[in-house]
Backbone atoms as SQL, in Angstrom:
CREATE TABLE atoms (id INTEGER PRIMARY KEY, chain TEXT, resi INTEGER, resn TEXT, atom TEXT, x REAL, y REAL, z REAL);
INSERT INTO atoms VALUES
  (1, 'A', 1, 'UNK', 'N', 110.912, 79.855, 95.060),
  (2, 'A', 1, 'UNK', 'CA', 109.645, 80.168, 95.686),
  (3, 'A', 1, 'UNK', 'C', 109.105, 81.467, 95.098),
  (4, 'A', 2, 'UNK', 'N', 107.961, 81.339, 94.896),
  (5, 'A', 2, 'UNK', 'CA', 107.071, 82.783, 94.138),
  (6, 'A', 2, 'UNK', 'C', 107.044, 83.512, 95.329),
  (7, 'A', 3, 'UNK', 'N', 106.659, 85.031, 95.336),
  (8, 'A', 3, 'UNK', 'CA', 106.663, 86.175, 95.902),
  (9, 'A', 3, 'UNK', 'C', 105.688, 86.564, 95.767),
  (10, 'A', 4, 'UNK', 'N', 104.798, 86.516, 96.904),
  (11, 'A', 4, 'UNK', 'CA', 103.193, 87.030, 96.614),
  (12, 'A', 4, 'UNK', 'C', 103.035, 87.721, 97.679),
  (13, 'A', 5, 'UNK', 'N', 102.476, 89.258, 97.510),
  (14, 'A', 5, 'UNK', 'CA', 102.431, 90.242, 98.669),
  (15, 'A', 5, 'UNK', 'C', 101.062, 90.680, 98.608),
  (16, 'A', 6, 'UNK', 'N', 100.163, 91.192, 100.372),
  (17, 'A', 6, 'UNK', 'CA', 99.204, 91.880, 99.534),
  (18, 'A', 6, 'UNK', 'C', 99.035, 93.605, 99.366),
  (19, 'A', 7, 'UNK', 'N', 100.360, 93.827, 98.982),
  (20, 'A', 7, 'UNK', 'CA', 100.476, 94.767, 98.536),
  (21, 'A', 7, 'UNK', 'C', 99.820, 94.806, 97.218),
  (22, 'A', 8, 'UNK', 'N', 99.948, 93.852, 96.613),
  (23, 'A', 8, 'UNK', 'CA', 99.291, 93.968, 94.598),
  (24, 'A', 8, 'UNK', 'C', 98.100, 93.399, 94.874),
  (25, 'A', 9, 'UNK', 'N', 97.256, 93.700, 95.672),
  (26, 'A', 9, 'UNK', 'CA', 96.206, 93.339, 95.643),
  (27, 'A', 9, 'UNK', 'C', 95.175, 94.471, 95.285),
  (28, 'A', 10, 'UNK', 'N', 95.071, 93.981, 93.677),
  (29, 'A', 10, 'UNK', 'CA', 94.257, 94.934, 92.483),
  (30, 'A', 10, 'UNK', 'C', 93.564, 94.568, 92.086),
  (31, 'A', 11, 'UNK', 'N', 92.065, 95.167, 91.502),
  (32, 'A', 11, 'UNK', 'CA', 91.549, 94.890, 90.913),
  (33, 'A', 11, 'UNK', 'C', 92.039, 94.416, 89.309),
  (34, 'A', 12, 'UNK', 'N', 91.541, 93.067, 88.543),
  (35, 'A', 12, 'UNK', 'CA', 92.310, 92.770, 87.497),
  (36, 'A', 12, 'UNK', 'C', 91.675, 93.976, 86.250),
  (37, 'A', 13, 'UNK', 'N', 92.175, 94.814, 85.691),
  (38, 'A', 13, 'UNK', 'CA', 91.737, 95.621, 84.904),
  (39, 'A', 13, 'UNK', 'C', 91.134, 94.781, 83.715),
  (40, 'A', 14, 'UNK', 'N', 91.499, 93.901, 82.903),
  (41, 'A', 14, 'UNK', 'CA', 90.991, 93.142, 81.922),
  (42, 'A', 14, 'UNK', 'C', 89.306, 92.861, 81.762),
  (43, 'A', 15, 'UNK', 'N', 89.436, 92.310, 83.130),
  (44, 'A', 15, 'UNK', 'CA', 87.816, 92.016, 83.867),
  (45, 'A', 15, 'UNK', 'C', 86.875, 93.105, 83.976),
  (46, 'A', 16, 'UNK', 'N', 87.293, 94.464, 83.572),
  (47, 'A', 16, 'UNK', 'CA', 86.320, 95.495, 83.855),
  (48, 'A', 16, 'UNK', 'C', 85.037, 95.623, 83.057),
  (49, 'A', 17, 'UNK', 'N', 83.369, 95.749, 83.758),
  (50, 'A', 17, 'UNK', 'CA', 82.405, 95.587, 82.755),
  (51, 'A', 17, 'UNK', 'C', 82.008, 97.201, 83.111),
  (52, 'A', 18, 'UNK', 'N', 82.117, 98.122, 82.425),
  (53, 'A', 18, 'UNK', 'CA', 82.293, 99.736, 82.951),
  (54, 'A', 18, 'UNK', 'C', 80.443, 100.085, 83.103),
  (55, 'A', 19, 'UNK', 'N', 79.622, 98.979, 82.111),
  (56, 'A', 19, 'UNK', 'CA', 78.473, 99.078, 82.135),
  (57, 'A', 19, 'UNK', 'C', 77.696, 98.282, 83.159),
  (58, 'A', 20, 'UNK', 'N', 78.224, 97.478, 83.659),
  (59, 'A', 20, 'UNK', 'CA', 77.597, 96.354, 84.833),
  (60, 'A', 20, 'UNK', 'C', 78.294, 97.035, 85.941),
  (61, 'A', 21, 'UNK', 'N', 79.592, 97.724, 86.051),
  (62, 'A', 21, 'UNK', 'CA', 80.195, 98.305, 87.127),
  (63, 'A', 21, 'UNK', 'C', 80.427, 97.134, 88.189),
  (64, 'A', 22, 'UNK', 'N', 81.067, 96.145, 87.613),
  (65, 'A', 22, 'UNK', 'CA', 81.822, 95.034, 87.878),
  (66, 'A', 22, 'UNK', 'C', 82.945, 94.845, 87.536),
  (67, 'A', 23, 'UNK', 'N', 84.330, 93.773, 88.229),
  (68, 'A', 23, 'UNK', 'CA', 85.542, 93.857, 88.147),
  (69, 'A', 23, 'UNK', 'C', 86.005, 92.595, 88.842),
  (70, 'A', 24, 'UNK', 'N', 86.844, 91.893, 88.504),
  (71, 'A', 24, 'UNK', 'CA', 87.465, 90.317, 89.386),
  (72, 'A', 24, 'UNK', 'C', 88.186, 91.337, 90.193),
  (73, 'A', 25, 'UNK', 'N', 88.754, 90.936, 91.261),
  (74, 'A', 25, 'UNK', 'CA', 89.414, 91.311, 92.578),
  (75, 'A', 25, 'UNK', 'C', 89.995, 90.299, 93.152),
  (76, 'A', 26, 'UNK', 'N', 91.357, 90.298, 93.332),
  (77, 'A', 26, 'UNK', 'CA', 92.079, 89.128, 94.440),
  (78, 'A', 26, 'UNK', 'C', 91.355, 89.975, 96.149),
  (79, 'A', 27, 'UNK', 'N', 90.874, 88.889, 96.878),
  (80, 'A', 27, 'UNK', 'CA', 90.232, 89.652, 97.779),
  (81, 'A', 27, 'UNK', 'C', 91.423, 89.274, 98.864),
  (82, 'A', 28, 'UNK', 'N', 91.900, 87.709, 98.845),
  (83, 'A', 28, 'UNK', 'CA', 93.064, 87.526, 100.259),
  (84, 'A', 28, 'UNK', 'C', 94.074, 86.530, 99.677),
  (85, 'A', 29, 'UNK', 'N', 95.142, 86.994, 100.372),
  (86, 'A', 29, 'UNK', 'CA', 96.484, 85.820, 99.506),
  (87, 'A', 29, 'UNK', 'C', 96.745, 84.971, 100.648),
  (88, 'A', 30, 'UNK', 'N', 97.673, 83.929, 100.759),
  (89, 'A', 30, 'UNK', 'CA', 98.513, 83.222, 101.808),
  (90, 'A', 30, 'UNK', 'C', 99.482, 84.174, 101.771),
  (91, 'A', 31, 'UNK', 'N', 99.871, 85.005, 101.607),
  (92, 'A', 31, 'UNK', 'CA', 100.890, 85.748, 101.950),
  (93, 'A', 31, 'UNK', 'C', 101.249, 86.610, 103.106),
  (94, 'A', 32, 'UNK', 'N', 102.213, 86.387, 104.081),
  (95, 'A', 32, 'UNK', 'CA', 102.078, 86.817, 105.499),
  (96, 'A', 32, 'UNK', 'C', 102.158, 88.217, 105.690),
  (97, 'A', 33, 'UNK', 'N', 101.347, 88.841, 106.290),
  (98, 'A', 33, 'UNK', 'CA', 101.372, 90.122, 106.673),
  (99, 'A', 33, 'UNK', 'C', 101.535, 90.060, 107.956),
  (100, 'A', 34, 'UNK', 'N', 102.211, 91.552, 108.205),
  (101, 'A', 34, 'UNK', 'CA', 102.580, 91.826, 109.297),
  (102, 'A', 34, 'UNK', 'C', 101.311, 92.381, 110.010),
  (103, 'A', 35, 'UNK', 'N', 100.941, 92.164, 111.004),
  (104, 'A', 35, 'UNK', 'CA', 99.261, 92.563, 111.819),
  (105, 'A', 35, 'UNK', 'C', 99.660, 92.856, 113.041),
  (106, 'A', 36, 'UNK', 'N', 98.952, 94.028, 113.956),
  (107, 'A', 36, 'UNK', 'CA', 99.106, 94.182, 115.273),
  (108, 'A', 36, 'UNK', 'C', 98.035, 93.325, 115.887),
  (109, 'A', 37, 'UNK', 'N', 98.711, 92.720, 116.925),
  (110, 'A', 37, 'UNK', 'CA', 97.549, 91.894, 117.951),
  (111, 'A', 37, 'UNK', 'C', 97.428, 92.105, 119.274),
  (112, 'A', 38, 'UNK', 'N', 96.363, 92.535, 119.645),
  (113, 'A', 38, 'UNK', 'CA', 96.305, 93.262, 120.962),
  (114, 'A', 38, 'UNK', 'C', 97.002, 92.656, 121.947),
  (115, 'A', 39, 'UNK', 'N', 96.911, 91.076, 121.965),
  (116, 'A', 39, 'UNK', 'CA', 97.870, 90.327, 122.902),
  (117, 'A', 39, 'UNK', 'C', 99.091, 89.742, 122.751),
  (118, 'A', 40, 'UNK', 'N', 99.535, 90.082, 121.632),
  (119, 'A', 40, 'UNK', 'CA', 100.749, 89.549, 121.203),
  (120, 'A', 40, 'UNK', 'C', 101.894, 90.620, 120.752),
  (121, 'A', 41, 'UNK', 'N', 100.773, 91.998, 119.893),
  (122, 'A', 41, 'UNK', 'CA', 102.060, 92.484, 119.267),
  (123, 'A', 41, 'UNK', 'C', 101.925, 92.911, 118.135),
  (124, 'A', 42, 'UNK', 'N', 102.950, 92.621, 117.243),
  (125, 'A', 42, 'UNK', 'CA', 103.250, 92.829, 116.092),
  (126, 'A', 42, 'UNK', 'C', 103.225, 91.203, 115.787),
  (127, 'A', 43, 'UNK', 'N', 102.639, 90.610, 114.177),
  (128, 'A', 43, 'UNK', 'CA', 102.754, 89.470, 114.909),
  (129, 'A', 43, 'UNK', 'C', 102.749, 88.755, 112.716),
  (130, 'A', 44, 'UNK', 'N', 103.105, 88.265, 112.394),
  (131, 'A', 44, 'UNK', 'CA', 102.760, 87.432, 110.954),
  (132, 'A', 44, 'UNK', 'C', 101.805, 86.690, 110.574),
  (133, 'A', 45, 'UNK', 'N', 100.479, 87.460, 110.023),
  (134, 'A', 45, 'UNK', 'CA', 99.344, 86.854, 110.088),
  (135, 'A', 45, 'UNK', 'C', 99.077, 86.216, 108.513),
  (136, 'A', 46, 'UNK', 'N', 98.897, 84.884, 108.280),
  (137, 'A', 46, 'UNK', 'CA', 99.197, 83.921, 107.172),
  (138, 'A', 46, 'UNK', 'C', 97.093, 83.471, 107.103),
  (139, 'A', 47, 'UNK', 'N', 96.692, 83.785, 106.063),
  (140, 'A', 47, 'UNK', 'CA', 95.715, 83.321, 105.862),
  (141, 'A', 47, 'UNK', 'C', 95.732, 81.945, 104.832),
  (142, 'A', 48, 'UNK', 'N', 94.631, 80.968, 105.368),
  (143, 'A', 48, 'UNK', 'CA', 94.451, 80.063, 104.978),
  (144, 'A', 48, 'UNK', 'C', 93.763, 79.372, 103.708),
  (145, 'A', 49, 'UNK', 'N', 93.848, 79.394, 102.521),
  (146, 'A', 49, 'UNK', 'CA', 92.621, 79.716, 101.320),
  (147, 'A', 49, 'UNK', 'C', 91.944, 78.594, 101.353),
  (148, 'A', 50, 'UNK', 'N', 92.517, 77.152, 101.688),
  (149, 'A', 50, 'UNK', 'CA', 91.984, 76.083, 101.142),
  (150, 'A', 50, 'UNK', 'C', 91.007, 76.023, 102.090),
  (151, 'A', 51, 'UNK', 'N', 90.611, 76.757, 103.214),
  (152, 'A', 51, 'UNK', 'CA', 89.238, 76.185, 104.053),
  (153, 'A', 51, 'UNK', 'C', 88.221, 77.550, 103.795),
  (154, 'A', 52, 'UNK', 'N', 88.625, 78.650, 103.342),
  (155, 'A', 52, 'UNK', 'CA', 87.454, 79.733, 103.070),
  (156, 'A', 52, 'UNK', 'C', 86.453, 79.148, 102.544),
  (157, 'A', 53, 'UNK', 'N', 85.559, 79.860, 102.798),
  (158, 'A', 53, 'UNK', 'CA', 83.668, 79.182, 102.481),
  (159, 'A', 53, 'UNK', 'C', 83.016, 80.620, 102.426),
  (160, 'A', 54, 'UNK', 'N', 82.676, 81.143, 101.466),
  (161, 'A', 54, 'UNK', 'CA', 81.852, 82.688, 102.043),
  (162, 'A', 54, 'UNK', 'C', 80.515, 82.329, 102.539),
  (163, 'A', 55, 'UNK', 'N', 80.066, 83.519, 103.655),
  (164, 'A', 55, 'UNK', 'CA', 78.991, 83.168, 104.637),
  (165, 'A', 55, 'UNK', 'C', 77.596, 82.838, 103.776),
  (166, 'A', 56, 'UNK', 'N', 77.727, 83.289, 102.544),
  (167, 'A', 56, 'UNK', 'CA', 76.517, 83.209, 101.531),
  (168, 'A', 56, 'UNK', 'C', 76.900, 83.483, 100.033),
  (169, 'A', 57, 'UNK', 'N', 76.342, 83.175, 98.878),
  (170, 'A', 57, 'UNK', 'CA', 76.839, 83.361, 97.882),
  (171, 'A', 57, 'UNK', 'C', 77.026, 84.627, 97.572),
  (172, 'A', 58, 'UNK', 'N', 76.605, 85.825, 98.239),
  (173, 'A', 58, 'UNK', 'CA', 76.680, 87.056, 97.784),
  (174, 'A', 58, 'UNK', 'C', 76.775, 87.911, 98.830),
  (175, 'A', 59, 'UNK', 'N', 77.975, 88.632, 99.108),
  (176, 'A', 59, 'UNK', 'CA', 77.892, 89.427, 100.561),
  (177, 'A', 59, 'UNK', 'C', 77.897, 90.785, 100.207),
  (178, 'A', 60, 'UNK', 'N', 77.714, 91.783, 101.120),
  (179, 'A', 60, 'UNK', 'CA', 77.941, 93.315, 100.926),
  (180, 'A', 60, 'UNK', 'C', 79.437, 93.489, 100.865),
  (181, 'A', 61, 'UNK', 'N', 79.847, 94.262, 99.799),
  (182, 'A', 61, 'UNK', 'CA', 81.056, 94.991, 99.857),
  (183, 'A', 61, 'UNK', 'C', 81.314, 96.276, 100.782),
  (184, 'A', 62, 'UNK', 'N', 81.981, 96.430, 101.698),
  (185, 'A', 62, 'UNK', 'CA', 82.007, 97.793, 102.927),
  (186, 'A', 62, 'UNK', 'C', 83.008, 98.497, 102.773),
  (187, 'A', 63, 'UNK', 'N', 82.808, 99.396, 103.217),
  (188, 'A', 63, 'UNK', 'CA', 83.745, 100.709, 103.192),
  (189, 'A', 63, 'UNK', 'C', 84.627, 100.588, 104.687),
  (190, 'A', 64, 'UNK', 'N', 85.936, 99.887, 104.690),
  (191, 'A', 64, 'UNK', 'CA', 86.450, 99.489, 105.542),
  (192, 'A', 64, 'UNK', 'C', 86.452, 98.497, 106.645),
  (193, 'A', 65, 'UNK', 'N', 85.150, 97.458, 105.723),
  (194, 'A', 65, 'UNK', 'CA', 84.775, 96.595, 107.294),
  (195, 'A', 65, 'UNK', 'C', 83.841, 96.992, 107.930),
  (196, 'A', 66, 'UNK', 'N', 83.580, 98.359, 107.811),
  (197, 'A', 66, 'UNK', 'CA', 82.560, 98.926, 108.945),
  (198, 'A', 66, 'UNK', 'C', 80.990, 98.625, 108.296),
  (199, 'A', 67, 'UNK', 'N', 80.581, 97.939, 109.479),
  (200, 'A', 67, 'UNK', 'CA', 78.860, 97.701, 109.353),
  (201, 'A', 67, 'UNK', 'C', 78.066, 98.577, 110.429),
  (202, 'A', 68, 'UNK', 'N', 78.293, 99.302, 110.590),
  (203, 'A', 68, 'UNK', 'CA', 77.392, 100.365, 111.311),
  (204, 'A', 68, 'UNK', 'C', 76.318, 101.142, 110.895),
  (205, 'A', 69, 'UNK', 'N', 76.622, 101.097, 109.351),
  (206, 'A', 69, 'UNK', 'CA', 75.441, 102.092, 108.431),
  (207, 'A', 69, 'UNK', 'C', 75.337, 101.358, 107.208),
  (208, 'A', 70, 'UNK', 'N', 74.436, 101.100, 106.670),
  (209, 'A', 70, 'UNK', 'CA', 74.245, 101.498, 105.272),
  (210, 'A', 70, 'UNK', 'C', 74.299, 101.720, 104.156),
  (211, 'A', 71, 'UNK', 'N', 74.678, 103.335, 104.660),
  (212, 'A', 71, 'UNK', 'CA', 75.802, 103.649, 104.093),
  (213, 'A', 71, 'UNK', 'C', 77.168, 103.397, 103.916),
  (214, 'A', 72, 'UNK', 'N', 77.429, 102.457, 104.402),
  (215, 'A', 72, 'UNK', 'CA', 78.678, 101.918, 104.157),
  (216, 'A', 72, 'UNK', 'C', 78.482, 100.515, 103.179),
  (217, 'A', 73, 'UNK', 'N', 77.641, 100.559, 102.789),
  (218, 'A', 73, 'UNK', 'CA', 77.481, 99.230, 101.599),
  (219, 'A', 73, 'UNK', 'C', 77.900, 100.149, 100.283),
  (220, 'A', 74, 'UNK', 'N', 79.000, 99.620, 99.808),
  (221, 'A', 74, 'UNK', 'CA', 78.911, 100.339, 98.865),
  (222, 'A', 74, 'UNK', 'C', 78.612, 99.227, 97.000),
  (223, 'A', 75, 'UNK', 'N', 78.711, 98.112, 97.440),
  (224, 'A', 75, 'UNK', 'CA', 77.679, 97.409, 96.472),
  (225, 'A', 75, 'UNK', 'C', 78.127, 96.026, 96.741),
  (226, 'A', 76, 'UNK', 'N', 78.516, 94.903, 95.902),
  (227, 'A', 76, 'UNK', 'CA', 78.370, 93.571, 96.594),
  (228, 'A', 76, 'UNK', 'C', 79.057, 92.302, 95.909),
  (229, 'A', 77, 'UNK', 'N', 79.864, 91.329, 96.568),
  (230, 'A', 77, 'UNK', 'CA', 80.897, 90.853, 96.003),
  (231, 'A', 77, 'UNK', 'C', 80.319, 89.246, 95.661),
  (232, 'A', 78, 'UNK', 'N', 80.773, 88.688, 95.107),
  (233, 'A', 78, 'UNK', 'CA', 79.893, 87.448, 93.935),
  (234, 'A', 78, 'UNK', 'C', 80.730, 86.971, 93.791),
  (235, 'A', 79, 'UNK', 'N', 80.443, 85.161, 92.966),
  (236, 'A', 79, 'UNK', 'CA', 80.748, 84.855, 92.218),
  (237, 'A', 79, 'UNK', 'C', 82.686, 84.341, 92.722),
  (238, 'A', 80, 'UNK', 'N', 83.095, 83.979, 93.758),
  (239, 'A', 80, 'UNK', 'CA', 83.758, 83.706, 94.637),
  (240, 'A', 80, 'UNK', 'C', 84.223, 82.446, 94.213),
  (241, 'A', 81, 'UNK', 'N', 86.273, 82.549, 93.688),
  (242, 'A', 81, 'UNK', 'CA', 86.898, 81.935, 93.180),
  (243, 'A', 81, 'UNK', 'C', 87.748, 81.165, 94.474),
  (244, 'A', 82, 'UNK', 'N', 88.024, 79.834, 94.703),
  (245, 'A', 82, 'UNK', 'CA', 89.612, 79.944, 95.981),
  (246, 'A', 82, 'UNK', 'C', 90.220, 79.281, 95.264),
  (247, 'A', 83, 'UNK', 'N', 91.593, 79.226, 95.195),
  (248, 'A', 83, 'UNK', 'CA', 92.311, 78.566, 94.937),
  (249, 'A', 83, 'UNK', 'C', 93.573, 77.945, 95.952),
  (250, 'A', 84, 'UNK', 'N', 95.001, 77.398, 95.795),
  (251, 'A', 84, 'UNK', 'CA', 95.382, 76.977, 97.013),
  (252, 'A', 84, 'UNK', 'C', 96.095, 78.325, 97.737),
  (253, 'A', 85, 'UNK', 'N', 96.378, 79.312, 96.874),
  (254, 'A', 85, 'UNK', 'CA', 97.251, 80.583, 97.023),
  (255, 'A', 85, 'UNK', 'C', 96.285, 81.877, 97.215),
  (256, 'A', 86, 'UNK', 'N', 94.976, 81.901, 96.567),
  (257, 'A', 86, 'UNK', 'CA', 94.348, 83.385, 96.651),
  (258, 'A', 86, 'UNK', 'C', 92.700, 82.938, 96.772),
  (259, 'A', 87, 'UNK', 'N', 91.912, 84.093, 97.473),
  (260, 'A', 87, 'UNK', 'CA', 90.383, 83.990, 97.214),
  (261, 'A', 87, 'UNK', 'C', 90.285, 85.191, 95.707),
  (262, 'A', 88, 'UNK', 'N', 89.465, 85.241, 95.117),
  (263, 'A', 88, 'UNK', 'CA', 89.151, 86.318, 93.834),
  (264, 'A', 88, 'UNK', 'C', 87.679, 86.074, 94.202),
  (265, 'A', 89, 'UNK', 'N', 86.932, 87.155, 93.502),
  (266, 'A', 89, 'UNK', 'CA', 85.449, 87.442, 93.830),
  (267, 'A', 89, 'UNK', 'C', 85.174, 88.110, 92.269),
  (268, 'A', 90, 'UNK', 'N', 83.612, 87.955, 91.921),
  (269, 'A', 90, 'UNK', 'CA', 83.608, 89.787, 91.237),
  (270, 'A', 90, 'UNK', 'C', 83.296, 91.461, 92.145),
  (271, 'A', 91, 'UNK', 'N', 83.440, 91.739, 91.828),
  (272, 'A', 91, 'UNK', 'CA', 82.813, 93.165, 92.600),
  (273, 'A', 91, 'UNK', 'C', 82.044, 93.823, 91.995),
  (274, 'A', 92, 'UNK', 'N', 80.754, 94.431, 92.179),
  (275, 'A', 92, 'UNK', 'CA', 79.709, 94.814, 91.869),
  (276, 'A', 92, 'UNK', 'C', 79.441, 96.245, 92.530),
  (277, 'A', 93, 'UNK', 'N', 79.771, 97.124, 91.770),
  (278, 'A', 93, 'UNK', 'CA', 79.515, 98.688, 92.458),
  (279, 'A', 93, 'UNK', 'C', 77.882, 99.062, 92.539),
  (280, 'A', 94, 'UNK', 'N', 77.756, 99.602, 93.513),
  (281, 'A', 94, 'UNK', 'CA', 76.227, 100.085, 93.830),
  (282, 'A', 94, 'UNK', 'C', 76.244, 101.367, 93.102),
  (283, 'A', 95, 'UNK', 'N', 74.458, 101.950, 92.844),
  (284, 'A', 95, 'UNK', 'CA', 74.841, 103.058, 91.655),
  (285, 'A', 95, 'UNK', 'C', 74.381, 104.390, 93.161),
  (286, 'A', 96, 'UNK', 'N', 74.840, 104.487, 94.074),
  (287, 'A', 96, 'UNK', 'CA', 74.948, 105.250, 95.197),
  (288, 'A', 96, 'UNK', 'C', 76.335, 106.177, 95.125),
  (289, 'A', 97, 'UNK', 'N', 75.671, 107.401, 95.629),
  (290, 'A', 97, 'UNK', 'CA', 77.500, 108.251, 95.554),
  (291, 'A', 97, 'UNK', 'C', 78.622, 107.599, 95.889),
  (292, 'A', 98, 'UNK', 'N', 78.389, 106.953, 97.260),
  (293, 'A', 98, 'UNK', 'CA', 79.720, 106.312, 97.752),
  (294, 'A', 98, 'UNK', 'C', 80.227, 105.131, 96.746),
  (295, 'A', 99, 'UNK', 'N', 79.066, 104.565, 96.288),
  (296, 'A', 99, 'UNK', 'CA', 79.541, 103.548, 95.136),
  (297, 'A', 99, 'UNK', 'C', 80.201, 103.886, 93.889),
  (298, 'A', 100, 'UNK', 'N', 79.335, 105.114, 93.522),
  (299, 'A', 100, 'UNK', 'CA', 79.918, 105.473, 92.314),
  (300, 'A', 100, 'UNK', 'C', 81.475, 106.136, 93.023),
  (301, 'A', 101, 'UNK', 'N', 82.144, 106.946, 93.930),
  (302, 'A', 101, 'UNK', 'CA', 83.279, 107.248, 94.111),
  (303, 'A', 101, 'UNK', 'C', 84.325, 106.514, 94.164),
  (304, 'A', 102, 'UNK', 'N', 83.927, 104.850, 94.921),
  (305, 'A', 102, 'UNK', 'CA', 84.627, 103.651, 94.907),
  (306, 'A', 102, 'UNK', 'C', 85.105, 103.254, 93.787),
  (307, 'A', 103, 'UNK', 'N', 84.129, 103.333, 92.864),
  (308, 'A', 103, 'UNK', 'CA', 83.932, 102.150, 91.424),
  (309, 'A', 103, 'UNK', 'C', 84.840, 103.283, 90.263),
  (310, 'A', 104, 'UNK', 'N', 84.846, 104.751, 90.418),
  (311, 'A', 104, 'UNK', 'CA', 85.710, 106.024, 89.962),
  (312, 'A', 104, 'UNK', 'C', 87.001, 105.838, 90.270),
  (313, 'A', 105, 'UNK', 'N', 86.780, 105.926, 91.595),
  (314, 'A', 105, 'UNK', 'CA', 88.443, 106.506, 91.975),
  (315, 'A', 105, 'UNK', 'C', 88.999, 104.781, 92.331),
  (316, 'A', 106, 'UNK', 'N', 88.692, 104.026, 92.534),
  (317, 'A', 106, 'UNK', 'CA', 89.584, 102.970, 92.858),
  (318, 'A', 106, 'UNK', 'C', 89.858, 102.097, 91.796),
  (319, 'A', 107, 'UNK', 'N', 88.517, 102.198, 90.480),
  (320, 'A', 107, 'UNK', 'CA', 88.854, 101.256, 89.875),
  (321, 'A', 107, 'UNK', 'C', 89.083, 101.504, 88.241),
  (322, 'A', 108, 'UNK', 'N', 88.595, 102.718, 88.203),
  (323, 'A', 108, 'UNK', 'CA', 88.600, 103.685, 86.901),
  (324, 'A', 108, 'UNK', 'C', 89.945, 104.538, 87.179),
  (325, 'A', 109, 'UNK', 'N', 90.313, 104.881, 88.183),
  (326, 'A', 109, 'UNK', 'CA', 91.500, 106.181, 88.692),
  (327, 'A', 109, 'UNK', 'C', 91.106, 107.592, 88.176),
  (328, 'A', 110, 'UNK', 'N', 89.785, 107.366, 87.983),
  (329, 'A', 110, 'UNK', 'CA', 89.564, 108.839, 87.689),
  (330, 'A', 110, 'UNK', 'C', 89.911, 109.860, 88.664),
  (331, 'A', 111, 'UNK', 'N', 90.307, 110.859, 88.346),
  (332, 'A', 111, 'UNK', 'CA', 89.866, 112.483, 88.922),
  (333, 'A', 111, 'UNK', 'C', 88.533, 112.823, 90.069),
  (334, 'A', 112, 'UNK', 'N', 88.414, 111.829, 90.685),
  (335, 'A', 112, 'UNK', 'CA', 87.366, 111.954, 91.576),
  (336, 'A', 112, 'UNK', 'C', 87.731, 113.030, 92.873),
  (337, 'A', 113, 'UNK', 'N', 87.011, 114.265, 93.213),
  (338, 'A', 113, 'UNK', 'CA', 87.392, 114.674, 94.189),
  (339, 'A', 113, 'UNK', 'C', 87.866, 114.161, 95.472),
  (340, 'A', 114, 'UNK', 'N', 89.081, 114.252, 95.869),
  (341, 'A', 114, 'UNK', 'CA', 89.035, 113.356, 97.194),
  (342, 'A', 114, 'UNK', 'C', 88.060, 113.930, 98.620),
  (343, 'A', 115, 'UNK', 'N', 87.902, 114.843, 98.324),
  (344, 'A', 115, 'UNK', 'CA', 87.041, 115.168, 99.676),
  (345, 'A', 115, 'UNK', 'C', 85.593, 114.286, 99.415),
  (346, 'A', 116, 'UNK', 'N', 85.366, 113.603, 98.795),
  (347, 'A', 116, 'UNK', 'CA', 83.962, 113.149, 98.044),
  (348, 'A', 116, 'UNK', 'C', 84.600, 111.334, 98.552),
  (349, 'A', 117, 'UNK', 'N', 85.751, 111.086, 98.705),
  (350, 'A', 117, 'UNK', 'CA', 86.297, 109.763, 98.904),
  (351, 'A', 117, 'UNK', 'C', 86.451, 109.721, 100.258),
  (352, 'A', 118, 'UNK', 'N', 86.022, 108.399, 100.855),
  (353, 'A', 118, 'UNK', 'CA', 86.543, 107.966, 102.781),
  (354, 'A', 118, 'UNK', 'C', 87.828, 107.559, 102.117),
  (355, 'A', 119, 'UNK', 'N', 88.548, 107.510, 103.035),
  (356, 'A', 119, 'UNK', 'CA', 90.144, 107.288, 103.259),
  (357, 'A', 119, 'UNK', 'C', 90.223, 105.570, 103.004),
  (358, 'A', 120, 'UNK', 'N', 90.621, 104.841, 102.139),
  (359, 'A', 120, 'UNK', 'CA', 90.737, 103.231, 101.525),
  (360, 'A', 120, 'UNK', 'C', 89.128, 102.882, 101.783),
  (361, 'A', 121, 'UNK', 'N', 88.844, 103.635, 100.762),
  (362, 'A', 121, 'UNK', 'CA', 86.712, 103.192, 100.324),
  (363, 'A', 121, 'UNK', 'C', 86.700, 101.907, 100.350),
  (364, 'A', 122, 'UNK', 'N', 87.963, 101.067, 99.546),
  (365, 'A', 122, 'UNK', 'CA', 87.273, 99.789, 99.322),
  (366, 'A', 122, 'UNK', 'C', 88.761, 98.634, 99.628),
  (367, 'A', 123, 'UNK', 'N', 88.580, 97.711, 100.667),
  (368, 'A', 123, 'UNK', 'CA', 89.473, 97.309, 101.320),
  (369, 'A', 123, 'UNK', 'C', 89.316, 95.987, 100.783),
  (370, 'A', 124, 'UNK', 'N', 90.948, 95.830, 100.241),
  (371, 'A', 124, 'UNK', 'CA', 90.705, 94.226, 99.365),
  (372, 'A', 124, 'UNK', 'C', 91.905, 93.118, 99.985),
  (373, 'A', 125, 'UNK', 'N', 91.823, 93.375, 100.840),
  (374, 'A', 125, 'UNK', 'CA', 92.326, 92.387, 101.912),
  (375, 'A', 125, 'UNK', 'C', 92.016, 91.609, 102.727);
């Protein structure tokens, strides 16, 4: 049996367009994570690939999930692969500070100040 965690859930470096500020991304595996559930616990949460459908061909990429601002778009995910084991997307950085810090420090590893970075900018799980 293969070993698939989403711990390695990376952007594929190969795929990088440094001028389009685009990148493939495994976005979710079948691989069980451990999740807290308010009514259960601690609990092994197994996602399903073969029924994902994204809500539209092109969604906002967020800075943790959070839709409260705006500012939390930090640019926008496309082009949406499934297979029976993983979803993959491209990712599309916005040319906004928070975008450009995302598209730096998460996917370039540059030297980006961290006080200039939210704490996991860009959540690929």
């Amino acid at each position: 049996m293969e070993l698939r965690t989403r711990a390695g859930l990376t952007p594929q470096p190969k795929t990088l367009n440094e001028k389009d500020r685009t990148v493939q991304a495994v976005l979710a595996t079948d691989a069980p994570a451990r999740v807290f559930d308010v009514n259960r616990g601690v609990i092994d949460e197994v996602l399903v690939m073969r029924g994902f459908k994204p809500a539209k061909e092109t969604i906002p990429m967020l800075d943790n999930h959070r839709r409260d601002s705006v500012g939390n778009i930090l640019g926008s995910i496309t082009d949406f692969k499934v297979d029976d084991h993983q979803v993959s997307a491209t990712l599309r950085f916005a040319a906004t500070d928070d975008g450009e810090a995302a598209f730096s420090f998460r996917v370039l590893g540059w030297g980006v100040n961290p006080a200039l970075v939210r704490s996991s900018i860009v959540s690929f799980s």
